[in-house]
FIKOLZA-1660 file (N, C-alpha, C; in steps of 0.1 Angstrom, whole numbers, plus 5000, padded with zeros to 4 digits):
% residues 230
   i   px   py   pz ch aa at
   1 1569 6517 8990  A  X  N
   1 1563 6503 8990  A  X CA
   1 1549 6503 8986  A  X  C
   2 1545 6492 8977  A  X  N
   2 1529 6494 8975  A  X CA
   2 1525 6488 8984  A  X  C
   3 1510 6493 8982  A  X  N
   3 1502 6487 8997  A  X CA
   3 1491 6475 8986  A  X  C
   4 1481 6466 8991  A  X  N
   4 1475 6460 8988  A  X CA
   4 1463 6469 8979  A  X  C
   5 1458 6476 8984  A  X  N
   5 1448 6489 8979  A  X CA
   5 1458 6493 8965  A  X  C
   6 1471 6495 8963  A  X  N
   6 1473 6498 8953  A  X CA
   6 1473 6491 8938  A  X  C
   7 1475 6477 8941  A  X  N
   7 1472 6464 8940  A  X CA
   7 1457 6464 8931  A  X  C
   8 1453 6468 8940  A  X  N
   8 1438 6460 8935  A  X CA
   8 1432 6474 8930  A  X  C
   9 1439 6487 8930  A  X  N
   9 1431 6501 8919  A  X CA
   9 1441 6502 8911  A  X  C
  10 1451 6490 8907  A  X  N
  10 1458 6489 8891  A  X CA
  10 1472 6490 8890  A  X  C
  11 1482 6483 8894  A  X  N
  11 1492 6484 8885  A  X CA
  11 1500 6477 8872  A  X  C
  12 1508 6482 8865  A  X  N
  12 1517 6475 8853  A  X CA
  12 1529 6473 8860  A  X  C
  13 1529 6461 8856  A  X  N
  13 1543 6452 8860  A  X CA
  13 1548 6446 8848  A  X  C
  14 1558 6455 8846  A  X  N
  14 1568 6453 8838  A  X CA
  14 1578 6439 8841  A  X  C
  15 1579 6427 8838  A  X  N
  15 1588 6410 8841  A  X CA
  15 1597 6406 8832  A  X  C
  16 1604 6409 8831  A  X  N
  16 1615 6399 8822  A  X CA
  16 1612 6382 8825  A  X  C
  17 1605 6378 8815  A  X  N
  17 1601 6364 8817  A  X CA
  17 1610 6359 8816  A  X  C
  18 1617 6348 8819  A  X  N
  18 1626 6335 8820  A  X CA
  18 1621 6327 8812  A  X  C
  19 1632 6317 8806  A  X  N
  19 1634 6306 8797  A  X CA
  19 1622 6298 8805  A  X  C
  20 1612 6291 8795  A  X  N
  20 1608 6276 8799  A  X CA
  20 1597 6278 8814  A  X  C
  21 1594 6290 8811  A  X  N
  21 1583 6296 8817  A  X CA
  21 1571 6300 8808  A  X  C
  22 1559 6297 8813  A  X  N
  22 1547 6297 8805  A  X CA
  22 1541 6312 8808  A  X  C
  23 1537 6323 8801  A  X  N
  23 1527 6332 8801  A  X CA
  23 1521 6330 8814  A  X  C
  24 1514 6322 8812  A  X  N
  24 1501 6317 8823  A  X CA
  24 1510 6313 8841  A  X  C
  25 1518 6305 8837  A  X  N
  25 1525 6303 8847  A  X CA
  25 1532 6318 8856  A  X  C
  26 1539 6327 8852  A  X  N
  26 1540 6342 8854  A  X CA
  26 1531 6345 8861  A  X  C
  27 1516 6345 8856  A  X  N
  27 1506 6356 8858  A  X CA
  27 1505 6346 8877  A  X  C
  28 1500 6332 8874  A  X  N
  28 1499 6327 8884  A  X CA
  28 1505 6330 8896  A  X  C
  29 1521 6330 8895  A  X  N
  29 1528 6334 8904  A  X CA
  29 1531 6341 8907  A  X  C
  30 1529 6354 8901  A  X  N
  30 1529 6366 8908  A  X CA
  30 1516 6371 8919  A  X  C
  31 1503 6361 8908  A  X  N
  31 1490 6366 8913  A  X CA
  31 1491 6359 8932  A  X  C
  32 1494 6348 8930  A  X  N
  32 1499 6341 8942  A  X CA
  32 1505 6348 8955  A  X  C
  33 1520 6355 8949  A  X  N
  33 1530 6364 8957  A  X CA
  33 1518 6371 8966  A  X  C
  34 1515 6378 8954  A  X  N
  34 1505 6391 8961  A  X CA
  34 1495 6388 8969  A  X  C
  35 1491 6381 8971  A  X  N
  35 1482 6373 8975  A  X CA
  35 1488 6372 8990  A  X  C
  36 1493 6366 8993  A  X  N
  36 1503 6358 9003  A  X CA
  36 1514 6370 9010  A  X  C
  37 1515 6384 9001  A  X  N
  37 1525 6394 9012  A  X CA
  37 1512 6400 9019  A  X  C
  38 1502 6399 9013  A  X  N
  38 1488 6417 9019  A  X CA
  38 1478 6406 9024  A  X  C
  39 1481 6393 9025  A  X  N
  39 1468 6387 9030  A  X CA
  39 1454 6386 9026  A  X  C
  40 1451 6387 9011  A  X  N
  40 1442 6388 9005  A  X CA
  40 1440 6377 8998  A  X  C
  41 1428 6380 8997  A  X  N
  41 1418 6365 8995  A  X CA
  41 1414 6363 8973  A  X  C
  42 1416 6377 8972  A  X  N
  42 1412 6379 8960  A  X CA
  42 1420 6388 8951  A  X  C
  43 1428 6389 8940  A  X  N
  43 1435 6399 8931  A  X CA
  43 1435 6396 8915  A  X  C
  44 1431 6404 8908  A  X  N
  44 1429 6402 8896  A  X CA
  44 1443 6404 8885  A  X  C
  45 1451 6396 8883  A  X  N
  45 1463 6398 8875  A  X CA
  45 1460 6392 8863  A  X  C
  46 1464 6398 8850  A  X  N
  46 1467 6389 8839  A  X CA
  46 1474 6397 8829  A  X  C
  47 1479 6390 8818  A  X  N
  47 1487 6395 8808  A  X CA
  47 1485 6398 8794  A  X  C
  48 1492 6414 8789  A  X  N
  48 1491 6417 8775  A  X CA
  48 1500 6408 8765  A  X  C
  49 1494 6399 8762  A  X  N
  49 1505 6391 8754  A  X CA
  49 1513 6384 8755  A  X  C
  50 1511 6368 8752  A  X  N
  50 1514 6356 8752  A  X CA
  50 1531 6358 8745  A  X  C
  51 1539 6351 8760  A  X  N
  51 1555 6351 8751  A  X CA
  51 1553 6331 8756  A  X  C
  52 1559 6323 8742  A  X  N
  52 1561 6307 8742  A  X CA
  52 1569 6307 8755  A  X  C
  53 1569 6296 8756  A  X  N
  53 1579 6295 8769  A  X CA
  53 1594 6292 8766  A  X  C
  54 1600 6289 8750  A  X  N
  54 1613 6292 8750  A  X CA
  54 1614 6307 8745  A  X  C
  55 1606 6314 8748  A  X  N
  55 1608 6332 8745  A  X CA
  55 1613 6337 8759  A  X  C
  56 1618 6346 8761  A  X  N
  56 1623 6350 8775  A  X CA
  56 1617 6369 8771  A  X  C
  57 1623 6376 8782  A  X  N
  57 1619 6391 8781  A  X CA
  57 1601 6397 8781  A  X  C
  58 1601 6408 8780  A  X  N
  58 1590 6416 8787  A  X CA
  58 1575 6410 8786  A  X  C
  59 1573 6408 8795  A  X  N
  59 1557 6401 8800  A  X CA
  59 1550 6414 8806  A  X  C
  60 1543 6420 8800  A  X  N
  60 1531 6434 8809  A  X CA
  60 1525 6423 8814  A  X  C
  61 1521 6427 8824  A  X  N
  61 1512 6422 8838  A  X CA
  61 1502 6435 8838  A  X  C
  62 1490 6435 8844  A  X  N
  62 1483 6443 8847  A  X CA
  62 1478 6435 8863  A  X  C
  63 1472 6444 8872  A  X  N
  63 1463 6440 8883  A  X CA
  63 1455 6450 8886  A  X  C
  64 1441 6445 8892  A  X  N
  64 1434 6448 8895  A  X CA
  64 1428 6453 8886  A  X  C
  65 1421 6474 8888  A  X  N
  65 1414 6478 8877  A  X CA
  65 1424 6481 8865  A  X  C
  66 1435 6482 8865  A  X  N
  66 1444 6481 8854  A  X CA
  66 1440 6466 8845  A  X  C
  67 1435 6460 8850  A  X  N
  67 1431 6447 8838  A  X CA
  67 1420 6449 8826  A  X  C
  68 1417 6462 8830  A  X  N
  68 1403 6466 8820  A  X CA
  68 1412 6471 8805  A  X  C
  69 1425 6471 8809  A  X  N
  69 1436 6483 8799  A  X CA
  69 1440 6469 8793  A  X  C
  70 1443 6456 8797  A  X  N
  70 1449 6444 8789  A  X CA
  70 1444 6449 8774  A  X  C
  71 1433 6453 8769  A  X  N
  71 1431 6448 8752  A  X CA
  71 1439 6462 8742  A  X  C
  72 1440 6469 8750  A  X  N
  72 1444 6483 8746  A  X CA
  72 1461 6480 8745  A  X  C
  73 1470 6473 8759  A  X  N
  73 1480 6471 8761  A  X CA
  73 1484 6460 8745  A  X  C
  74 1477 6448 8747  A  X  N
  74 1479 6437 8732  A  X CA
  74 1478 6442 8720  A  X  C
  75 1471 6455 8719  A  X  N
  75 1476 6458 8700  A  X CA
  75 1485 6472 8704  A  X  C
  76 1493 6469 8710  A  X  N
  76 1503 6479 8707  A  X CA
  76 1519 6470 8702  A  X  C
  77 1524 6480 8695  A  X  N
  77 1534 6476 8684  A  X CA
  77 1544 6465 8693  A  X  C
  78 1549 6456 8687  A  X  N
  78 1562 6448 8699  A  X CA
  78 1569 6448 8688  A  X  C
  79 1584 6446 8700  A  X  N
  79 1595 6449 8692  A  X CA
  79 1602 6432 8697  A  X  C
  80 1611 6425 8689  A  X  N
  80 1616 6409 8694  A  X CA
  80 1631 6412 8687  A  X  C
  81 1638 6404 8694  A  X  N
  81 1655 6402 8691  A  X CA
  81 1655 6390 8694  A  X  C
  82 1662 6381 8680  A  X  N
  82 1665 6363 8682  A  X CA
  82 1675 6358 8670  A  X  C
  83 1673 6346 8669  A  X  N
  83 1681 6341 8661  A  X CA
  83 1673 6326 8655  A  X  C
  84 1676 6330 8640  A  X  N
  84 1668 6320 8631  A  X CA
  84 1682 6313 8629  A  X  C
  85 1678 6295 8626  A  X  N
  85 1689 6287 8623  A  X CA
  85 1684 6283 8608  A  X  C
  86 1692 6287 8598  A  X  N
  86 1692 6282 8585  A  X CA
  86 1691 6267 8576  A  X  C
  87 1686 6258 8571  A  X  N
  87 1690 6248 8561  A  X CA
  87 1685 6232 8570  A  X  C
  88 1671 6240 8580  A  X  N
  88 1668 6231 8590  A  X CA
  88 1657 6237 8594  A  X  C
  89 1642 6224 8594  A  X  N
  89 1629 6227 8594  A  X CA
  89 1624 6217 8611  A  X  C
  90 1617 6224 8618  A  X  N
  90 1607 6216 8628  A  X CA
  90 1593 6221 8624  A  X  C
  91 1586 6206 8630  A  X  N
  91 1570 6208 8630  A  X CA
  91 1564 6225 8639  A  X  C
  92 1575 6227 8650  A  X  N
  92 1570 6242 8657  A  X CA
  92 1576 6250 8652  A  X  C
  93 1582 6249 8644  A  X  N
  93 1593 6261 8635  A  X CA
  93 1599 6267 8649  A  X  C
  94 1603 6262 8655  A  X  N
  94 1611 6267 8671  A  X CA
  94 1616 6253 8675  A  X  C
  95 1624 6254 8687  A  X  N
  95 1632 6244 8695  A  X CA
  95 1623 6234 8705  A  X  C
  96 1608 6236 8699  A  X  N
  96 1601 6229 8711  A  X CA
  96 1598 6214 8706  A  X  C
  97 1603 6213 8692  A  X  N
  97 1604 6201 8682  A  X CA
  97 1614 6196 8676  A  X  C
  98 1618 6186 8674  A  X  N
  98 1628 6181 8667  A  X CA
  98 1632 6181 8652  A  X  C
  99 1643 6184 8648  A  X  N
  99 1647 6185 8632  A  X CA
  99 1640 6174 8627  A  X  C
 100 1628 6180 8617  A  X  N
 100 1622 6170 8608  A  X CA
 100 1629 6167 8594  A  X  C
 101 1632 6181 8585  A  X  N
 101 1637 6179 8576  A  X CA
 101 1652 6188 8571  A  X  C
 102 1663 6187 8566  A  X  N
 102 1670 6198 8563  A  X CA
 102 1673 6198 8549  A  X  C
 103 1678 6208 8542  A  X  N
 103 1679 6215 8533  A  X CA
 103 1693 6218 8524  A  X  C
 104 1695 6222 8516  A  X  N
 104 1707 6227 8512  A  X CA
 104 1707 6245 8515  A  X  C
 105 1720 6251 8519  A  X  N
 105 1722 6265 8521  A  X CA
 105 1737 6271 8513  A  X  C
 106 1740 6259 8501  A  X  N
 106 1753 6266 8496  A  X CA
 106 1747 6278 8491  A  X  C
 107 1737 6277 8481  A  X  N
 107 1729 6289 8475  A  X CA
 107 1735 6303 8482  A  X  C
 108 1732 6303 8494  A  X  N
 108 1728 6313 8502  A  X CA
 108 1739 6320 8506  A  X  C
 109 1741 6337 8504  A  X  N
 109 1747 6344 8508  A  X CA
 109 1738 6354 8517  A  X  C
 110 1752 6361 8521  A  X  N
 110 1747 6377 8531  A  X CA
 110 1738 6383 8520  A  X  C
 111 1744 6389 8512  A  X  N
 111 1732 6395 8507  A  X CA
 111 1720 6391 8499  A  X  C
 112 1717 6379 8496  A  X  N
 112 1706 6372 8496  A  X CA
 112 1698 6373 8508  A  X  C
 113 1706 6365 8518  A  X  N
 113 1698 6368 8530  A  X CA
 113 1694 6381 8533  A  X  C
 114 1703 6394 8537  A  X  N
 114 1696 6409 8534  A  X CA
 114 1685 6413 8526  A  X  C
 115 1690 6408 8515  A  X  N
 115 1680 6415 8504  A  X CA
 115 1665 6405 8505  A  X  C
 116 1665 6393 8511  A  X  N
 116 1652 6386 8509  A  X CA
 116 1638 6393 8523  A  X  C
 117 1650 6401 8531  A  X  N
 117 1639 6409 8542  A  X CA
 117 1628 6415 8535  A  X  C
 118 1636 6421 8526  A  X  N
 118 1622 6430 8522  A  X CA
 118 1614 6426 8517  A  X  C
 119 1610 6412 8515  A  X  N
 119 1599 6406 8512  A  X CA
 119 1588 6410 8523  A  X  C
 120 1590 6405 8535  A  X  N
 120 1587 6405 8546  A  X CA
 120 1581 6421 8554  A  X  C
 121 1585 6428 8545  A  X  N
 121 1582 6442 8550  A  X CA
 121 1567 6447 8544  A  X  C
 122 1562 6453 8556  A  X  N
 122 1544 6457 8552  A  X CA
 122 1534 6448 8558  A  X  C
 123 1519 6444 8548  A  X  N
 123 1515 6440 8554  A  X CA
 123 1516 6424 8548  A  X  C
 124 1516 6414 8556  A  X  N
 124 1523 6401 8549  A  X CA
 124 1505 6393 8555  A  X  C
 125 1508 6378 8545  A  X  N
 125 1494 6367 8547  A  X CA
 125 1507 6359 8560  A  X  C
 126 1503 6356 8567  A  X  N
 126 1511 6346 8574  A  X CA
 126 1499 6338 8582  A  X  C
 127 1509 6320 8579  A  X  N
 127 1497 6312 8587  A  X CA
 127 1504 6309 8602  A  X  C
 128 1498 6311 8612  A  X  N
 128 1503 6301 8624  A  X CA
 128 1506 6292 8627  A  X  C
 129 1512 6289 8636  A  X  N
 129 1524 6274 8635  A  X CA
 129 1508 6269 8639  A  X  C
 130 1511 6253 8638  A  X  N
 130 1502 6245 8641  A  X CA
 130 1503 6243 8657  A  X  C
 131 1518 6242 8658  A  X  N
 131 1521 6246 8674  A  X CA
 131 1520 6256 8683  A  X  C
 132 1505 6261 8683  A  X  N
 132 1500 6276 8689  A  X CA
 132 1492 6267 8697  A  X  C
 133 1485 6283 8709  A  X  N
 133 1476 6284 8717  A  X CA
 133 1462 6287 8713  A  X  C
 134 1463 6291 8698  A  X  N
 134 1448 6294 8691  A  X CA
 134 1445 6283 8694  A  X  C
 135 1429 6290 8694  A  X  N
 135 1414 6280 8697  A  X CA
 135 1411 6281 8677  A  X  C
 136 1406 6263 8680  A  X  N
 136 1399 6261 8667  A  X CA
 136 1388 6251 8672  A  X  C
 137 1375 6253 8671  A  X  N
 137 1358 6241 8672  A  X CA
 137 1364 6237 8689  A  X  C
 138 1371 6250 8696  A  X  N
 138 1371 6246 8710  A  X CA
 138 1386 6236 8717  A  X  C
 139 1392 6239 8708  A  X  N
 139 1405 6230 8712  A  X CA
 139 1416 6242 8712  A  X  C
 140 1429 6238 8719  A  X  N
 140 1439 6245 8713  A  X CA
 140 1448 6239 8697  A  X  C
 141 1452 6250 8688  A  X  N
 141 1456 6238 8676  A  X CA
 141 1469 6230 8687  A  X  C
 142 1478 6233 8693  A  X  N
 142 1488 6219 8694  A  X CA
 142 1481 6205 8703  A  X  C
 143 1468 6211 8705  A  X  N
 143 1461 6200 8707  A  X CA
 143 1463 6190 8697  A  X  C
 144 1457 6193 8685  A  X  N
 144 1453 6189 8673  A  X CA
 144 1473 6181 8666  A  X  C
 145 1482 6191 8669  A  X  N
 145 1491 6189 8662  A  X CA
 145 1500 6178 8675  A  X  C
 146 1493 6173 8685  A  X  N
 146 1504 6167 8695  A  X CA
 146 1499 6153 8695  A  X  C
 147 1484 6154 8687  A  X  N
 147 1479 6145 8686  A  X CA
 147 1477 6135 8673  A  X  C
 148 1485 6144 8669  A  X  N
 148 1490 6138 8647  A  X CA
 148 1480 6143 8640  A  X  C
 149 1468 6149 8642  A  X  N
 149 1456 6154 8636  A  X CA
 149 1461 6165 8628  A  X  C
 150 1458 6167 8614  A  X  N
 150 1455 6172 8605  A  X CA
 150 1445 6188 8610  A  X  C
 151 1448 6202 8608  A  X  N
 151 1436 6205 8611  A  X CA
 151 1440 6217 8600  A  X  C
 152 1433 6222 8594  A  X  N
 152 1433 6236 8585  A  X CA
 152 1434 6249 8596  A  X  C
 153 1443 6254 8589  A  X  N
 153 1449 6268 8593  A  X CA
 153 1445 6279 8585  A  X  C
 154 1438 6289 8588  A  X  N
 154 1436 6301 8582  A  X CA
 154 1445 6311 8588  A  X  C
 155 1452 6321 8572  A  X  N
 155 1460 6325 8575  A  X CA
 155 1454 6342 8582  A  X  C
 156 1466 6350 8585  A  X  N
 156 1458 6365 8593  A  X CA
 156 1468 6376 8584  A  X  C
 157 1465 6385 8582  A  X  N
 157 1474 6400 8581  A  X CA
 157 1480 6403 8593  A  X  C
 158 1493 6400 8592  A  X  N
 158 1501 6410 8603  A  X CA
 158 1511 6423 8594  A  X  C
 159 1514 6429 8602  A  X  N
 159 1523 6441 8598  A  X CA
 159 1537 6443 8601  A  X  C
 160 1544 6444 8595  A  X  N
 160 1560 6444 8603  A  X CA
 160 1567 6452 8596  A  X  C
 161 1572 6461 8600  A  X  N
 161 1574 6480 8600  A  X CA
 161 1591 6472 8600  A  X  C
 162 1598 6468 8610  A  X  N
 162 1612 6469 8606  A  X CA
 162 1617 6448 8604  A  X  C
 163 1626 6445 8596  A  X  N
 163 1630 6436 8601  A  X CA
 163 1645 6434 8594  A  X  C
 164 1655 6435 8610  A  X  N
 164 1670 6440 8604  A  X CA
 164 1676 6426 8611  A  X  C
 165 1685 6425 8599  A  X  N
 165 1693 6416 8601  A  X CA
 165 1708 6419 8608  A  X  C
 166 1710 6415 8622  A  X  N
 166 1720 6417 8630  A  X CA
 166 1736 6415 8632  A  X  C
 167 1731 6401 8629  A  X  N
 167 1748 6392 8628  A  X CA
 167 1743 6380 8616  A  X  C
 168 1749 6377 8611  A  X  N
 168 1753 6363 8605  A  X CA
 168 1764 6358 8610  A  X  C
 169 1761 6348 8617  A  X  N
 169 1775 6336 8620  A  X CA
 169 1772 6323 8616  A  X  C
 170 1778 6317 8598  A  X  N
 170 1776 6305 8594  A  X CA
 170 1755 6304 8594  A  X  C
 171 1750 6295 8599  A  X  N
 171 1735 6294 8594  A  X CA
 171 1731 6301 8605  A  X  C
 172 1735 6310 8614  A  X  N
 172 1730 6315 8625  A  X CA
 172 1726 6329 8621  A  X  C
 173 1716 6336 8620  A  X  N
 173 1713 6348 8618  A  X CA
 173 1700 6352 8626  A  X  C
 174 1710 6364 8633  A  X  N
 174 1705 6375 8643  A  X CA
 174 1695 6384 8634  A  X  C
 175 1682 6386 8643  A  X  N
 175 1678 6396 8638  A  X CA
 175 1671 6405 8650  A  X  C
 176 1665 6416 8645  A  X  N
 176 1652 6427 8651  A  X CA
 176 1642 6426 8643  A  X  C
 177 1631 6425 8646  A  X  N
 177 1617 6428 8640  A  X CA
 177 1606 6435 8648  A  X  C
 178 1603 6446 8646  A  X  N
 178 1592 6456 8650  A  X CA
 178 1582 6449 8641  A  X  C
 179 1568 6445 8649  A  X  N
 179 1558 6441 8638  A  X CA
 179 1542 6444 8650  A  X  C
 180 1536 6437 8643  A  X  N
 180 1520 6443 8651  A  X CA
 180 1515 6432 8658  A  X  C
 181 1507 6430 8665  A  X  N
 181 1496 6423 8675  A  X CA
 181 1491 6410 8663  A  X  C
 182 1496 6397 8673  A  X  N
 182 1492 6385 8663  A  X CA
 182 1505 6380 8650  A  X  C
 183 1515 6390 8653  A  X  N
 183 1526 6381 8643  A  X CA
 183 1533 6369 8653  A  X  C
 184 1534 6359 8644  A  X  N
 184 1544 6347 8648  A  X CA
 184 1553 6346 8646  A  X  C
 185 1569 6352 8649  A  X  N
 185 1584 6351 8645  A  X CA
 185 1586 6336 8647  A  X  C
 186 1579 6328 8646  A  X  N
 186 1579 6314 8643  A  X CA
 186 1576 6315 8630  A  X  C
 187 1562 6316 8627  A  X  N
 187 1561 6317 8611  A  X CA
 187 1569 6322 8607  A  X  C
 188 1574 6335 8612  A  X  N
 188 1582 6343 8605  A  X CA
 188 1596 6339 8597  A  X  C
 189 1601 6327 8610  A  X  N
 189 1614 6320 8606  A  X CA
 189 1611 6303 8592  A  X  C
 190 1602 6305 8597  A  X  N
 190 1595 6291 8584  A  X CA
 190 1594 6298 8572  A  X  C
 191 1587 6306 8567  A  X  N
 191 1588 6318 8557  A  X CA
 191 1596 6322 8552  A  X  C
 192 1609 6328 8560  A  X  N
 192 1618 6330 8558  A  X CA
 192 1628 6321 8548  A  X  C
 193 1631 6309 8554  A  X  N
 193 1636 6298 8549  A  X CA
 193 1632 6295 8534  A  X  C
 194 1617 6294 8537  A  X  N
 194 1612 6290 8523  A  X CA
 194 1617 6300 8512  A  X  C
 195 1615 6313 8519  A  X  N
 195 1618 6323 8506  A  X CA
 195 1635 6327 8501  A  X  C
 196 1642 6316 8511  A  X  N
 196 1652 6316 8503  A  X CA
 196 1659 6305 8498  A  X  C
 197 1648 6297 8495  A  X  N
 197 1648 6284 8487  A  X CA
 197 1658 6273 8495  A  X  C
 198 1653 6271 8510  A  X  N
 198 1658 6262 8516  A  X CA
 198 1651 6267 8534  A  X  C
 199 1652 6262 8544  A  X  N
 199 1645 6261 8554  A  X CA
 199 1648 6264 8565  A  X  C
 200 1645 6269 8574  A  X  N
 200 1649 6276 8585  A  X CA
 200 1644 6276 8601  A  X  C
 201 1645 6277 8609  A  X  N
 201 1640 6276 8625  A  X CA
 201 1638 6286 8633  A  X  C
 202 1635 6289 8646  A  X  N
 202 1637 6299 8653  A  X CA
 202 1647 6291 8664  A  X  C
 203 1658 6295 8670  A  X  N
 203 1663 6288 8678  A  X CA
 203 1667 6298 8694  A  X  C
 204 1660 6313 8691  A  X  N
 204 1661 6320 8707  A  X CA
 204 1651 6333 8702  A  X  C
 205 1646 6336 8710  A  X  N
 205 1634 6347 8708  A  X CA
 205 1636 6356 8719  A  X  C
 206 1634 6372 8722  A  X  N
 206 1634 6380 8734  A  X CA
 206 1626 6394 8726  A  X  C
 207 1617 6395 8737  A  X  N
 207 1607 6405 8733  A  X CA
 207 1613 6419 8742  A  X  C
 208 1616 6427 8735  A  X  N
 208 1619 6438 8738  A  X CA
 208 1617 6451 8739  A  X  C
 209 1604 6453 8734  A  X  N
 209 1593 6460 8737  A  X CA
 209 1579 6458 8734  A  X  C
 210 1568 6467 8742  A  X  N
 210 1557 6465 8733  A  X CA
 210 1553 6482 8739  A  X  C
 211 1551 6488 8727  A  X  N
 211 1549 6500 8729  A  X CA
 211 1558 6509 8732  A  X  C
 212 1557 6517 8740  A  X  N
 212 1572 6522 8750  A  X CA
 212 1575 6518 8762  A  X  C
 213 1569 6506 8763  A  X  N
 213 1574 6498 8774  A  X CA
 213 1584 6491 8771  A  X  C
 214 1596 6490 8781  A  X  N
 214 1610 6488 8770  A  X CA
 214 1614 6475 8781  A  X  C
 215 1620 6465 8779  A  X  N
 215 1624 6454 8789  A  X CA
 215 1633 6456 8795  A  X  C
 216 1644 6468 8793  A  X  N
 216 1653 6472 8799  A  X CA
 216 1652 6480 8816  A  X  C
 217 1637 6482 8813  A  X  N
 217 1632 6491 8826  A  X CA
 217 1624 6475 8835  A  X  C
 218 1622 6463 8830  A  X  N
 218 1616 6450 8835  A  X CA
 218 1624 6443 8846  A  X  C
 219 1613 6442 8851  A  X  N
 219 1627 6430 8865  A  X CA
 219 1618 6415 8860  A  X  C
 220 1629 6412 8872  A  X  N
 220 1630 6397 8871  A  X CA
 220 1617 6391 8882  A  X  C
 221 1611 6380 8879  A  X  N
 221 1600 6378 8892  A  X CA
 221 1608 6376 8904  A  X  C
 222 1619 6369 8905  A  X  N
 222 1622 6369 8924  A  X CA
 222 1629 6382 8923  A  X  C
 223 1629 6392 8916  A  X  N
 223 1630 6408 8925  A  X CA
 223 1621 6414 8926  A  X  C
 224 1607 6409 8916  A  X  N
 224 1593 6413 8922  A  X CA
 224 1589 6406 8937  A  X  C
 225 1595 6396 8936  A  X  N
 225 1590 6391 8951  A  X CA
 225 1594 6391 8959  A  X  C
 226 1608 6397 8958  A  X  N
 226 1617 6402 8969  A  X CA
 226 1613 6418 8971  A  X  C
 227 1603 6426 8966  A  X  N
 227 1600 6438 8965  A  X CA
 227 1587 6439 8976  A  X  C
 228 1581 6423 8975  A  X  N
 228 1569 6426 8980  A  X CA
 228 1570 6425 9000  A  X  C
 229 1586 6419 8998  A  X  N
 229 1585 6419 9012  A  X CA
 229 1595 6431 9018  A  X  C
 230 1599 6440 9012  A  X  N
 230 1605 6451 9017  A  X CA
 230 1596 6458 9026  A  X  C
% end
């Protein structure tokens, strides 16, 4: 059982995040837990890497002096398993928006779809959804985009080493993507779409690794908090 002292000179907590849970919300509630089993007034928790809140799977937590390791933990490689919906565009390129516009997808076969990955392989220009947590002149952009405002997006280099295509069922296609610190498999699924001359979504996201931290070794927060009172 950890003690509070162990707590506060550093551990990694490995969380399989739940649906419709915020990053921030996690960190809170655990920081909370701990708080509340050891009777402490003070504990430093936070997280390598922002998962949206329709993403589910591995959330790193750090606490205490383990929080000095957060920047080191964020550019290590992550790995995500999901599913893009074909011949259909939203403003968040994800399910946090409504079908704006759709598309035609007779065009489109298996190996079209296969063979258009390797566009995507290396180091790619990608812009972020407008529906992010990036800061721009001090705002967040879904500030800017919740509010109908217009705002310019500068695009970034990310890198993406694998991206395999899993299942196709009808416009539903499974994938894996291994890529680096700062990619958006939201952009990724907007991009996608476009490059196969019709439109596309993200409609389930699960991060599955970052580094050799694997989500398969991750619990759930009520068995972290059922842990703390053993």
């Amino acid at each position: 059982m950890k003690t509070a002292e162990d707590y506060q000179s550093g551990q990694i907590l490995l969380i399989d995040k739940p649906l419709n849970w915020t990053s921030f919300q996690v960190v809170n509630k655990l920081r909370w837990e701990i708080k509340q089993a050891f009777k402490i007034k003070k504990i430093k928790v936070g997280h390598a890497g922002t998962l949206d809140p329709l993403a589910t799977g591995l959330l790193l937590l750090c606490t205490g002096k383990m929080t000095k390791q957060i920047d080191s933990f964020q550019a290590q490689i992550k790995e995500y398993t999901g599913t893009f919906v074909l011949g259909s565009t939203t403003p968040s390129f994800d399910l946090e928006t409504e079908i704006e516009e759709t598309y035609p997808t007779e065009h489109i076969t298996k190996d079209l779809i296969k063979d258009t990955t390797h566009q995507f392989i290396g180091e790619i220009k990608q812009y972020p959804p407008v529906f992010s947590a990036i800061k721009k002149d001090g705002k967040r952009l879904y500030e800017f985009a919740r509010a109908g405002q217009d705002v310019e997006i500068k695009p970034r280099i990310v890198r993406i080493t694998t991206f395999e295509i899993t299942k196709i069922q009808g416009l539903k296609i499974d994938f894996k993507v291994v890529c680096s610190k700062g990619t958006y498999i939201r952009s990724l699924a907007n991009d996608f779409g476009k490059a196969l001359q019709s439109g596309a979504h993200l409609s389930s996201l699960r991060r599955t690794k970052i580094g050799n931290f694997n989500v398969n070794d991750a619990i759930s927060i009520e068995s972290f908090i059922t842990s703390l009172k053993v």
